[in-house]
LOTITOR-938351 format. One record per residue (C-alpha): residue number from 1; x, y, z. Coordinates in nm, 2 decimals. Layout:
BEGIN
+-----+--------+--------+--------+
!  nr !     xx !     yy !     zz !
+-----+--------+--------+--------+
! NUM !      X !      Y !      Z !
...
+-----+--------+--------+--------+
END
This chain:
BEGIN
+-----+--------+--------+--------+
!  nr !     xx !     yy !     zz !
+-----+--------+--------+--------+
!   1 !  -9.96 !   2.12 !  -8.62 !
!   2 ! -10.22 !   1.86 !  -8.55 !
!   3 ! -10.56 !   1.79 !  -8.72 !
!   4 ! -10.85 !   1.56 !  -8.56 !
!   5 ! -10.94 !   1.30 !  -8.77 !
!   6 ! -11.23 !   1.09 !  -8.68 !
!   7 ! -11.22 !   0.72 !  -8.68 !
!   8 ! -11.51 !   0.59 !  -8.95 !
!   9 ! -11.52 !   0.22 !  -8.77 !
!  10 ! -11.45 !   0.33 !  -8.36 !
!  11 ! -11.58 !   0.68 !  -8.38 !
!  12 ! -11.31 !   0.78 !  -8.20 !
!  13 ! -11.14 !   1.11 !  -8.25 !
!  14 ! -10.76 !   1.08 !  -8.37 !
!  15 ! -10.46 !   1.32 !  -8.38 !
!  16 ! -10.28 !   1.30 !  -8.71 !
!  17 ! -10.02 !   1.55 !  -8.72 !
!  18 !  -9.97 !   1.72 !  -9.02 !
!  19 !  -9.66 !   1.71 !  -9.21 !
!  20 !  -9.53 !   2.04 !  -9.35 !
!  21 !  -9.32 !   2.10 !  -9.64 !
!  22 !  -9.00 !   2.00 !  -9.45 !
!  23 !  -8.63 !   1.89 !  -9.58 !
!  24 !  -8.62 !   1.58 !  -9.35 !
!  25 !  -8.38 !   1.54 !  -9.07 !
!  26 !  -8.05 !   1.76 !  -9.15 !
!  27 !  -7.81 !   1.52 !  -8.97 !
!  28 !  -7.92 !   1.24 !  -9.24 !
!  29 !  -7.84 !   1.50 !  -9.54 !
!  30 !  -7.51 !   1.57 !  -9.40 !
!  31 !  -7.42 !   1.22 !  -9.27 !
!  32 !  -7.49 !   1.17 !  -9.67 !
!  33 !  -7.29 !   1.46 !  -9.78 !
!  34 !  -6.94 !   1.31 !  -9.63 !
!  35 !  -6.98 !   0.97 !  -9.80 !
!  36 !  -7.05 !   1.15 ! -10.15 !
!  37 !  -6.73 !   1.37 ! -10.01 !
!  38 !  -6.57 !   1.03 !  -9.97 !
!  39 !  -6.60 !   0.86 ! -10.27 !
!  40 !  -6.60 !   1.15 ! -10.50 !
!  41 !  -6.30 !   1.31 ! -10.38 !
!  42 !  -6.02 !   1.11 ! -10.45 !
!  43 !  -6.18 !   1.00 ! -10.78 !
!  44 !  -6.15 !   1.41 ! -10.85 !
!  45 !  -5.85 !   1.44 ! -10.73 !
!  46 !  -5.73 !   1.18 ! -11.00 !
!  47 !  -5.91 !   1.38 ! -11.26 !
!  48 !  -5.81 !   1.69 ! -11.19 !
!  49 !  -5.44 !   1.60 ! -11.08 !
!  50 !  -5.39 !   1.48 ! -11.48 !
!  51 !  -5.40 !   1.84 ! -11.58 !
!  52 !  -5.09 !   1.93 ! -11.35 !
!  53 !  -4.76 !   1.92 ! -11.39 !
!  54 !  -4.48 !   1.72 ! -11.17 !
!  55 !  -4.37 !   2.07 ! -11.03 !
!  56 !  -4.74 !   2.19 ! -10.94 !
!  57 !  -4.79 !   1.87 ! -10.75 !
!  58 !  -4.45 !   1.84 ! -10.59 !
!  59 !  -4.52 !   2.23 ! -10.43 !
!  60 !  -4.87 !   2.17 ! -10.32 !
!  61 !  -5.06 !   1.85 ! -10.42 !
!  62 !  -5.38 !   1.96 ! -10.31 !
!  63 !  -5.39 !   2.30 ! -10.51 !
!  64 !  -5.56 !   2.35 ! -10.82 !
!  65 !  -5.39 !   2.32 ! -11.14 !
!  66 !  -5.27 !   2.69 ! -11.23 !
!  67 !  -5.23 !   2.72 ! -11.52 !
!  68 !  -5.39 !   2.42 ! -11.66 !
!  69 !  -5.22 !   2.17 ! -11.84 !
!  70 !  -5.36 !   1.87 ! -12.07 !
!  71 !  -4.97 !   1.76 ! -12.21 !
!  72 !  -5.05 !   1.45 ! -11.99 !
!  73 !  -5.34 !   1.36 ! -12.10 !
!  74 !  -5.23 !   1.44 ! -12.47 !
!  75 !  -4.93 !   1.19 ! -12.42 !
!  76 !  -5.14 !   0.91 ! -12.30 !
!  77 !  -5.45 !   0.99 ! -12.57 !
!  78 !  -5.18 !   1.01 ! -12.83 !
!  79 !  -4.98 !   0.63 ! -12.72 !
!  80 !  -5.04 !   0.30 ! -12.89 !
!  81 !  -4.96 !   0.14 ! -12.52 !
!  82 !  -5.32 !   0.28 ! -12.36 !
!  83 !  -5.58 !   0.24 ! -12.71 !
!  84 !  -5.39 !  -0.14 ! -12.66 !
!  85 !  -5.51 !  -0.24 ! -12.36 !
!  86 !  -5.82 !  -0.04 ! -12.40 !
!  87 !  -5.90 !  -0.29 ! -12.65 !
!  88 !  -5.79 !  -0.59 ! -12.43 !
!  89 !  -6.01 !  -0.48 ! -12.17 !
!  90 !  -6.31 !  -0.38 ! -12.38 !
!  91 !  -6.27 !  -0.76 ! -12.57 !
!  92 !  -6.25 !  -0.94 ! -12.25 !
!  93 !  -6.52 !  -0.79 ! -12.11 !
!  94 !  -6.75 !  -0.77 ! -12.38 !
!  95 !  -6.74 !  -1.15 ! -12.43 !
!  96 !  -6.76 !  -1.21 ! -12.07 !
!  97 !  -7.05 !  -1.02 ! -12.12 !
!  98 !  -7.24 !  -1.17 ! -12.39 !
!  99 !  -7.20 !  -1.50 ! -12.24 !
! 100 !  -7.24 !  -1.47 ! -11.91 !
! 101 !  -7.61 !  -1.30 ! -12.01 !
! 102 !  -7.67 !  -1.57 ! -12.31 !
! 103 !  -7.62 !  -1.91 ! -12.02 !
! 104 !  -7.79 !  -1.67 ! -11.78 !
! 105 !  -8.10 !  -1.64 ! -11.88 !
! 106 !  -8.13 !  -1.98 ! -12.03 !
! 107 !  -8.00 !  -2.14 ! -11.71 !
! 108 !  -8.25 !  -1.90 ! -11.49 !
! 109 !  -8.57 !  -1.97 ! -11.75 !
! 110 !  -8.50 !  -2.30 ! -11.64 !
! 111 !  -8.49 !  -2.31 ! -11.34 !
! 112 !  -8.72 !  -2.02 ! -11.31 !
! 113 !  -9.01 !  -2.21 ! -11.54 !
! 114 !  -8.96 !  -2.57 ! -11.51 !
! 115 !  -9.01 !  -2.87 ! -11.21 !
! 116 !  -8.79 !  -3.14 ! -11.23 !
! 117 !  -8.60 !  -3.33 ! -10.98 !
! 118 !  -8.30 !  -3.15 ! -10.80 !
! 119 !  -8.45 !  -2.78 ! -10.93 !
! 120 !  -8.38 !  -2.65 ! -10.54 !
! 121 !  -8.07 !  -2.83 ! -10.52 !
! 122 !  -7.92 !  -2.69 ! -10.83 !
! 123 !  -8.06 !  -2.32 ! -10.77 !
! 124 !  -7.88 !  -2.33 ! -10.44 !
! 125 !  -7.55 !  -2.45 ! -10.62 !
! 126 !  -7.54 !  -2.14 ! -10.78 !
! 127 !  -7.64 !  -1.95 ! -10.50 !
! 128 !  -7.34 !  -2.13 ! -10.29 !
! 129 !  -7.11 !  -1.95 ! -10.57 !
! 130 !  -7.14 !  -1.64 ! -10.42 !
! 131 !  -7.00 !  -1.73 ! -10.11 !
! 132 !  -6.60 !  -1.80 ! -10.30 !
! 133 !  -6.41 !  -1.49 ! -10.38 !
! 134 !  -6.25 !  -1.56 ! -10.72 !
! 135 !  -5.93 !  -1.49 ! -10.51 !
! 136 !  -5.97 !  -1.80 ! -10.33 !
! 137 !  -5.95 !  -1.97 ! -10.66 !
! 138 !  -5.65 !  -1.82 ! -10.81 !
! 139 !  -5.42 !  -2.10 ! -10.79 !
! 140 !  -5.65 !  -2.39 ! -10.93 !
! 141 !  -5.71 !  -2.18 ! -11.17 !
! 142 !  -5.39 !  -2.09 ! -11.29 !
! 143 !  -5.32 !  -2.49 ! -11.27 !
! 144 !  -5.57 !  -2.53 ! -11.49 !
! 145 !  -5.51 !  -2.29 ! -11.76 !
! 146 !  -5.19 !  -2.41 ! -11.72 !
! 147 !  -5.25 !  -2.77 ! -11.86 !
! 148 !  -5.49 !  -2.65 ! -12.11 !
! 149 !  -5.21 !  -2.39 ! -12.25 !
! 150 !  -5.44 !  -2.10 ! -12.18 !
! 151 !  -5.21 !  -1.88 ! -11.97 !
! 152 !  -5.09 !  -1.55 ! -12.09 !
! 153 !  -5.44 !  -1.58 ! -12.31 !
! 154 !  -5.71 !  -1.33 ! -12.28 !
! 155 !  -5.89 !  -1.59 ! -12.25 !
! 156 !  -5.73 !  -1.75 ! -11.94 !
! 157 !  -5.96 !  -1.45 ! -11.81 !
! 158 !  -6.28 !  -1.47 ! -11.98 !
! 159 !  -6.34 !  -1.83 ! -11.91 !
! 160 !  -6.34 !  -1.80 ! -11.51 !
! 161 !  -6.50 !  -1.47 ! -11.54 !
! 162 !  -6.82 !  -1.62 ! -11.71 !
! 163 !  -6.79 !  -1.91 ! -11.43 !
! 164 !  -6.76 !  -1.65 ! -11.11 !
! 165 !  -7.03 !  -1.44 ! -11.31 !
! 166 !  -7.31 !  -1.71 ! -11.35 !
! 167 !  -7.40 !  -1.70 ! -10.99 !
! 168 !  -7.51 !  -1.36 ! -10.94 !
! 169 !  -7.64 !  -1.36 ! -11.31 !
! 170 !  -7.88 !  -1.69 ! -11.24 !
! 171 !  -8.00 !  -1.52 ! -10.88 !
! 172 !  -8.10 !  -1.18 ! -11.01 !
! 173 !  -8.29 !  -1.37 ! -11.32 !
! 174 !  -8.48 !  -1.61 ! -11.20 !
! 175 !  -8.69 !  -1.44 ! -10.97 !
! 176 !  -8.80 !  -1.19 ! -11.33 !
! 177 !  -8.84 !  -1.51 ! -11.55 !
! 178 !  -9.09 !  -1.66 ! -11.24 !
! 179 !  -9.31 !  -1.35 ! -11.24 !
! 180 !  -9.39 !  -1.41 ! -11.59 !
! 181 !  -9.79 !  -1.55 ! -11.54 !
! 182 !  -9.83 !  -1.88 ! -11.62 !
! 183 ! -10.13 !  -1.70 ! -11.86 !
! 184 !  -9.92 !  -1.60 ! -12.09 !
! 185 !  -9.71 !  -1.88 ! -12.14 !
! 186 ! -10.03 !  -2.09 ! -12.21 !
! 187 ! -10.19 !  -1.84 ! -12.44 !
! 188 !  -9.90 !  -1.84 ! -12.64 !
! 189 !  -9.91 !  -2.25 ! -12.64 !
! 190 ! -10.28 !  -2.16 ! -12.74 !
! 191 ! -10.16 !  -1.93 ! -13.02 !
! 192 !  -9.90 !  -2.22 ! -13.20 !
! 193 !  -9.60 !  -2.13 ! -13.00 !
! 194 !  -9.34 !  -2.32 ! -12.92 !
! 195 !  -9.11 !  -2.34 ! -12.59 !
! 196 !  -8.83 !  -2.19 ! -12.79 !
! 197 !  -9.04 !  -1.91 ! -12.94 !
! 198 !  -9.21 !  -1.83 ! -12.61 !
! 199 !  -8.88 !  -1.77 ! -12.49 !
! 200 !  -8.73 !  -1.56 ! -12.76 !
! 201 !  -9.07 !  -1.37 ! -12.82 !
! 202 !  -9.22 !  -1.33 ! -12.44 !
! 203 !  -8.95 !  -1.42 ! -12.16 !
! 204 !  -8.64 !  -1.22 ! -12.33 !
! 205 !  -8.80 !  -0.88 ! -12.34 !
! 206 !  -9.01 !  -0.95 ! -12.02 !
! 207 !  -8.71 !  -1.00 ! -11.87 !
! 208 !  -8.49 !  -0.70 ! -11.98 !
! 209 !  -8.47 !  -0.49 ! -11.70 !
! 210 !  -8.30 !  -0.76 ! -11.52 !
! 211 !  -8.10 !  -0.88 ! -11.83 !
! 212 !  -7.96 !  -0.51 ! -11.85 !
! 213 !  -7.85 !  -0.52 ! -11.49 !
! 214 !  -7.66 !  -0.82 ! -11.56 !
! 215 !  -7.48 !  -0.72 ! -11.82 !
! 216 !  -7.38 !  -0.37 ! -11.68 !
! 217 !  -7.25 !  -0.52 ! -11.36 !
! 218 !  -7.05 !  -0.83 ! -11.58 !
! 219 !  -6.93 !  -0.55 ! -11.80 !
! 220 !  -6.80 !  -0.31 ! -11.52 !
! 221 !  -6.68 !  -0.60 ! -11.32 !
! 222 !  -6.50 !  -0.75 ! -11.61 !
! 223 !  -6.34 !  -0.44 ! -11.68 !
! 224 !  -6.21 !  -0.38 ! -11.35 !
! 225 !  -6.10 !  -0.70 ! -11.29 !
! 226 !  -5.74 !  -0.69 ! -11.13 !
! 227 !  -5.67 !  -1.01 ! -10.94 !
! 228 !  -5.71 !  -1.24 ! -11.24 !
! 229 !  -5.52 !  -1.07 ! -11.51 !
! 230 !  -5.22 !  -1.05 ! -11.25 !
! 231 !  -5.18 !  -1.40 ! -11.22 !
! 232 !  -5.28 !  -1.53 ! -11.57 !
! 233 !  -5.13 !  -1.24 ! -11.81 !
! 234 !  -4.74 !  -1.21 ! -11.80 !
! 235 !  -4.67 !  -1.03 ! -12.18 !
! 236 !  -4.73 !  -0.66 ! -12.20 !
! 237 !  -4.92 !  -0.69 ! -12.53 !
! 238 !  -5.24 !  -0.92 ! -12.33 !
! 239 !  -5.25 !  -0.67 ! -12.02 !
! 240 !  -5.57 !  -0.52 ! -11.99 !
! 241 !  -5.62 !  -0.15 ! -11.86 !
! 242 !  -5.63 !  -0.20 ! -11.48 !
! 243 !  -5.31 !  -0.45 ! -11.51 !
! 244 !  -5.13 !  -0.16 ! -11.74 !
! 245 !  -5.23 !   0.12 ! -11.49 !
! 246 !  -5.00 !  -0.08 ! -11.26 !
! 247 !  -4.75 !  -0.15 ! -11.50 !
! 248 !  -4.74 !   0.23 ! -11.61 !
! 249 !  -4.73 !   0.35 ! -11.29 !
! 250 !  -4.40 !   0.18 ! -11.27 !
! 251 !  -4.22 !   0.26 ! -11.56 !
! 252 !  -4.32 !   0.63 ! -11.50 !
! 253 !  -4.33 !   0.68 ! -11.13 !
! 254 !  -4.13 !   0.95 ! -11.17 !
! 255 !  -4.36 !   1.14 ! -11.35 !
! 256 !  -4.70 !   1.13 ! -11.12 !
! 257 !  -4.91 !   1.37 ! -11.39 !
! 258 !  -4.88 !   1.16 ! -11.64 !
! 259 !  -5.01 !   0.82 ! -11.42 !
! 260 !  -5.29 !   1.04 ! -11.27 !
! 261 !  -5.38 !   1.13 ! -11.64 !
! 262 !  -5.33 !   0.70 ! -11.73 !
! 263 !  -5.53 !   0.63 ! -11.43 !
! 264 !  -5.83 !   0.87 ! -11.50 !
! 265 !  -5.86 !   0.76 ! -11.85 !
! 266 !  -5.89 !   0.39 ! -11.74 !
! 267 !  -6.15 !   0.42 ! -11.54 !
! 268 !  -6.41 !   0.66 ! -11.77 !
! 269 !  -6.59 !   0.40 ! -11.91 !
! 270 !  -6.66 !   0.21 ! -11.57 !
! 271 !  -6.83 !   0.57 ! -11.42 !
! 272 !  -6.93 !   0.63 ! -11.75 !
! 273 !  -7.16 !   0.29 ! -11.75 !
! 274 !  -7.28 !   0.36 ! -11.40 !
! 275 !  -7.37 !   0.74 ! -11.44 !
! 276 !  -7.58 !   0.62 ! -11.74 !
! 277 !  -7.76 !   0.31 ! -11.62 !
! 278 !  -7.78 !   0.37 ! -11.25 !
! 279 !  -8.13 !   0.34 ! -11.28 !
! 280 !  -8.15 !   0.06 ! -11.46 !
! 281 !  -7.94 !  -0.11 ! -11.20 !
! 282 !  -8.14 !  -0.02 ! -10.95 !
! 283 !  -8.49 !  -0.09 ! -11.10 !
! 284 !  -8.36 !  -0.46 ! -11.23 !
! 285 !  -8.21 !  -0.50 ! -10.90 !
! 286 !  -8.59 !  -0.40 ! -10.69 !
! 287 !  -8.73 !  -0.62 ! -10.96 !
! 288 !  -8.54 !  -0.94 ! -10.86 !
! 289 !  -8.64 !  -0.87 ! -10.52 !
! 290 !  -8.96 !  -0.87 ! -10.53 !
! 291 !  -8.99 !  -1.13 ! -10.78 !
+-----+--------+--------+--------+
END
């Protein structure tokens, strides 16, 4: 359906069609359909395969659990092995956390707020860190703990972690701390307040969207962390929960319920942080763009 609009500068008479209450193009909806199929199958199929038994899964892997059964889940719940690690991974990656965020933001209000001589050079040295994989570090790395008698140490892992987390951390930042006016800054100079105070009173909650982002994408990357913990952790009692999955799975590969239950546990609190602050991720993510 088409309406004539006329033109207010050339007088001349436009067709504008006229949209109608429409669902869009269906080929887009189901094209994204199949990846949500994609990505959220096997996750449920790692969920739901927890509350089956070894002889439900041996005669039909893809069936339903019938009847249900949570003895796996129970037996991993009720283990000192899992609540271990759990507490591995949730101390490793809250510290990588807190100071990943904490040099952050002071290296980004920086570099965000202040001219001095090799500024550009520096931001692009941080910038140049995400280009190396912490893979292609592994082995200085383990060299290095190595002479500083920091292997088999948690925090063999949270030290590199902070230093492979800066970069993204100093790049989403920045651009929030530079779109702070200048205006304010100086009216708080105007007012009796110092750098320091301008920074902890103004810049730190203008900047929380982005600092949120930061510190749910450190978190969930910490926790899932894989590589590093491989190489650096070699006693049982430092592994953290994506090491012990593998370790678990095995000791008990005979007994495929019980690792699906392990496995399903391990990962609740990474969907957990995503299904919570997905929109916080994405606004502090469109804010560092067009900052």
């Amino acid at each position: 359906m088409a309406k004539k609009v006329t033109s207010l500068v050339t007088g001349e008479v436009l067709q504008v069609k006229r949209r109608g209450s429409s669902w869009g193009n269906p080929a887009v909806y189901f094209v994204s359909l199949c990846v949500v199929a994609l990505c959220v199958a096997p996750v449920l199929y790692i969920v739901v395969g927890g509350f089956r038994t070894n002889s439900q899964i041996t005669l039909d892997p893809s069936a339903w659990p019938h009847p249900w059964h949570i003895a796996g889940y129970l037996s991993v719940i009720t283990s000192g092995t899992f609540w271990h690690m759990a507490w591995n991974s949730v101390y490793t990656a809250l510290l990588t956390t807190f100071f990943v965020v904490v040099f952050g933001v002071m290296a980004s209000f920086v570099l965000a707020r202040y001219n001095f001589v090799g500024r550009n050079a520096m931001y692009l040295l941080f910038a140049s860190g995400l280009m190396f994989p912490l893979s292609m570090a592994i082995t200085p790395l383990y060299i290095m703990m190595t002479k500083i008698h920091l292997v088999d140490n948690l925090w063999s892992i949270i030290l590199p972690q902070i230093a492979f987390g800066l970069p993204m951390t100093i790049i989403i930042l920045t651009p929030f701390l530079a779109a702070i006016p200048k205006e304010i800054e100086e009216a708080s100079n105007v007012d009796g307040c110092s750098r320091l105070g301008f920074f902890w009173r103004m810049v730190i909650p203008l900047s929380m969207p982005g600092v949120i982002t930061v510190g749910i994408l450190t978190f969930v990357g910490s926790w899932n962390a894989y590589i590093l913990p491989l190489y650096m952790l070699s006693s049982a009692s430092n592994y953290t929960l994506p090491l012990g999955v593998q370790q678990f799975s095995s000791a008990h590969s005979q007994d495929t319920a019980m690792v699906l239950a392990f496995t399903s546990l391990a990962m609740i609190p990474a969907l957990v942080f995503f299904s919570l602050f997905e929109r916080r991720i994405v606004g502090g993510l469109t804010g560092a763009v067009k900052g």
